[in-house]
FILUM-838945 format. One line per field, with one value per residue: residue in one letter; z, y, x of N, C-alpha, C in turn. Coordinates in pm, 1 decimal, decimal comma. Each point is the difference from the previous one (the first is absolute). Example, Ala and Ser with C-alpha at 12.3 -4.5 7.8 and 13.67 -1.06 7.14 Angstrom:
2
rest <- (A  S)
n.pz <- (780,0  -72,0)
n.py <- (-569,0  105,0)
n.px <- (1319,0  -35,0)
ca.pz <- (0,0  6,0)
ca.py <- (119,0  119,0)
ca.px <- (-89,0  82,0)
c.pz <- (0,0  73,0)
c.py <- (120,0  109,0)
c.px <- (90,0  -77,0)
END
This chain:
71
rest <- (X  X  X  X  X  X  X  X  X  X  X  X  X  X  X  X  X  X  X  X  X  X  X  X  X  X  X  X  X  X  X  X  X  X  X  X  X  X  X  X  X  X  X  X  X  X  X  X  X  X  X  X  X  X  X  X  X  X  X  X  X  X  X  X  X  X  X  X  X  X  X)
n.pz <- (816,4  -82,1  -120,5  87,6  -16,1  -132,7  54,3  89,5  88,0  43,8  43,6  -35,4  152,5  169,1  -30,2  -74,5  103,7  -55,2  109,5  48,9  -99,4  107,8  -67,6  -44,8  103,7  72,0  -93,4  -4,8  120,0  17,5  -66,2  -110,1  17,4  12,7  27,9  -10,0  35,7  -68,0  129,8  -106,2  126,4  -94,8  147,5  57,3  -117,3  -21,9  163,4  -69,5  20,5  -2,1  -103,8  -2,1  55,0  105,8  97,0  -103,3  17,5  145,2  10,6  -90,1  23,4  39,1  9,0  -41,4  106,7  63,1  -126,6  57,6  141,5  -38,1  -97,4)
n.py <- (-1894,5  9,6  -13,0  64,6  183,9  46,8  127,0  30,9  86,2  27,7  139,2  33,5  26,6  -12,5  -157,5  30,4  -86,4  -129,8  -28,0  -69,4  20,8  2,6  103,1  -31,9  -27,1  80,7  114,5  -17,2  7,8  153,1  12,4  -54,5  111,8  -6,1  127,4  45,8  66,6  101,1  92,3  72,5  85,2  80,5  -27,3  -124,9  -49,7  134,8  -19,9  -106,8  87,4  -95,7  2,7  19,3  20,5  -22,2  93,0  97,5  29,1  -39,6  75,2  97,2  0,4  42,8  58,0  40,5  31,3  40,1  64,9  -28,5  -3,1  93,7  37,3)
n.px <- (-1185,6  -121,8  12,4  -75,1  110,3  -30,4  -25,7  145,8  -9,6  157,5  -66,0  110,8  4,7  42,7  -66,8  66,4  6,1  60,6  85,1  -72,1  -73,4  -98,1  34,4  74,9  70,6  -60,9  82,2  126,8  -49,6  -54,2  114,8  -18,3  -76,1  119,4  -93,8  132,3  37,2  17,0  -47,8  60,8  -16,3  -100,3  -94,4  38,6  4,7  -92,7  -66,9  85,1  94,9  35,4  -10,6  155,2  -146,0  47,9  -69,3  -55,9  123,2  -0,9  -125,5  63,7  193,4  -55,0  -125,3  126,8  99,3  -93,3  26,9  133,8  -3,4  -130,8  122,0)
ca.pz <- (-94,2  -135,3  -117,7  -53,4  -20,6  -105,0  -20,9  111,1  -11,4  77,8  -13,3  52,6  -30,8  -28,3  28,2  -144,0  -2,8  -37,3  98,7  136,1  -70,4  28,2  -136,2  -131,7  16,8  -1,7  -146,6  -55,7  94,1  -35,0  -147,4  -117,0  -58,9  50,2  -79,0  72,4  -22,5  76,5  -46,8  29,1  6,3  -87,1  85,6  82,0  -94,3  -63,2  86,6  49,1  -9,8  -110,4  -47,0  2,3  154,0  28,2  97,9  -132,9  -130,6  19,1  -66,3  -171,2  -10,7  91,8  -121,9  -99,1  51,0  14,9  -107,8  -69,7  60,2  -26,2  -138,5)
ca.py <- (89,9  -48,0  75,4  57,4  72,6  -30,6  130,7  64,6  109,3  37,4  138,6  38,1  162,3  27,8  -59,8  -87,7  -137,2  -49,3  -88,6  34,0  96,1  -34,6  30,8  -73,4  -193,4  2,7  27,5  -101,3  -165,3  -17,8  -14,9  -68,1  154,1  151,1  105,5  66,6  163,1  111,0  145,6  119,7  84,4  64,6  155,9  7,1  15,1  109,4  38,8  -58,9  75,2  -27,9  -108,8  -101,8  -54,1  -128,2  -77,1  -26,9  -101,3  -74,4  -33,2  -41,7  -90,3  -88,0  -31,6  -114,3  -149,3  -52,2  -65,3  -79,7  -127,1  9,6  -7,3)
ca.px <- (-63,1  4,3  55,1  -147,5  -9,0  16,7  84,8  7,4  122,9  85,0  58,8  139,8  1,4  137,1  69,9  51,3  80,2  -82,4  -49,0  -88,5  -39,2  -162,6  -95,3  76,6  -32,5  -208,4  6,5  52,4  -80,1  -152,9  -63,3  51,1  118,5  61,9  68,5  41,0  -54,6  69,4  -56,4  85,8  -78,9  80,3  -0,3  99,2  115,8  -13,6  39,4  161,1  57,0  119,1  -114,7  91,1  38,5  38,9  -147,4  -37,6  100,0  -0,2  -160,2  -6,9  -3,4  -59,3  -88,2  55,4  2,6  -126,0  -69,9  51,5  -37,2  -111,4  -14,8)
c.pz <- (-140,6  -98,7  -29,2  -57,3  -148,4  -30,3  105,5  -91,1  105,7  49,4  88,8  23,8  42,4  86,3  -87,1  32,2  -24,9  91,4  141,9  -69,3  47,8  -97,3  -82,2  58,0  -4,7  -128,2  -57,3  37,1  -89,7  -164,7  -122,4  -41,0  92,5  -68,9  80,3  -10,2  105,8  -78,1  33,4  46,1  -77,3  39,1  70,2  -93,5  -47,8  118,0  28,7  -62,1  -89,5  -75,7  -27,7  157,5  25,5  -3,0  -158,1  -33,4  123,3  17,5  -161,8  71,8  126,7  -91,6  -146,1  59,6  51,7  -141,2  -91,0  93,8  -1,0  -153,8  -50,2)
c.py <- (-58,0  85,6  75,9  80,4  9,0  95,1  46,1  139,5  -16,7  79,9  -0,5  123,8  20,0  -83,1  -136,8  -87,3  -111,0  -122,3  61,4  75,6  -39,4  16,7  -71,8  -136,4  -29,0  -10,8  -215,5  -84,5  -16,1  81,0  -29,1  62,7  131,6  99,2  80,4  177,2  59,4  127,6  103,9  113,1  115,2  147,6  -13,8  30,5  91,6  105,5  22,3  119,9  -21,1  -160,1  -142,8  -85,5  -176,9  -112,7  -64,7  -106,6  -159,1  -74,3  -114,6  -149,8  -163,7  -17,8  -72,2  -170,8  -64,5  -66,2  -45,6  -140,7  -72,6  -119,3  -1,1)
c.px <- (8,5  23,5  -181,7  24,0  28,2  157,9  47,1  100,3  35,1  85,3  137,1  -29,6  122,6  114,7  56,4  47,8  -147,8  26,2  -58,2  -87,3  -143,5  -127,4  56,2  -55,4  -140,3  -82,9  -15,5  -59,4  -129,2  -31,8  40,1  124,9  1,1  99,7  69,2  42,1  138,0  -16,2  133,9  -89,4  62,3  31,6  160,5  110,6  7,6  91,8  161,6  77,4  117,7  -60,1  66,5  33,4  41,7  -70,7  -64,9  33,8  -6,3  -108,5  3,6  37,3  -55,4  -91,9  32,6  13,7  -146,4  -57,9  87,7  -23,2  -133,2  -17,3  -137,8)
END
């Protein structure tokens, strides 16, 4: 595969590791530039009953480490 695509995005929805990653490597094969994305659904978070949840907090920081390896 050649570098044709000028722009890719690379949606994380809910799986944040960035090896074996099939959209990410496809991303990277076939374009100059890749953007990468993660959506908080703001319905699911409104939904959570105590807003200091885990699950939350181990989302943030995963999503931190992805774009700190990203740089």
């Amino acid at each position: 595969m050649s570098e044709n695509i000028p722009v890719s995005v690379c949606w994380f929805r809910r799986d944040l590791r960035l090896h074996d990653h099939a959209a990410l490597y496809y991303a990277l094969k076939t374009s100059r530039q890749v953007h990468c994305v993660f959506v908080f659904d703001a319905d699911m978070l409104d939904a959570l009953a105590e807003k200091a949840d885990r699950r939350v907090e181990f989302i943030w920081h995963s999503v931190r480490e992805v774009k700190q390896a990203l740089g």
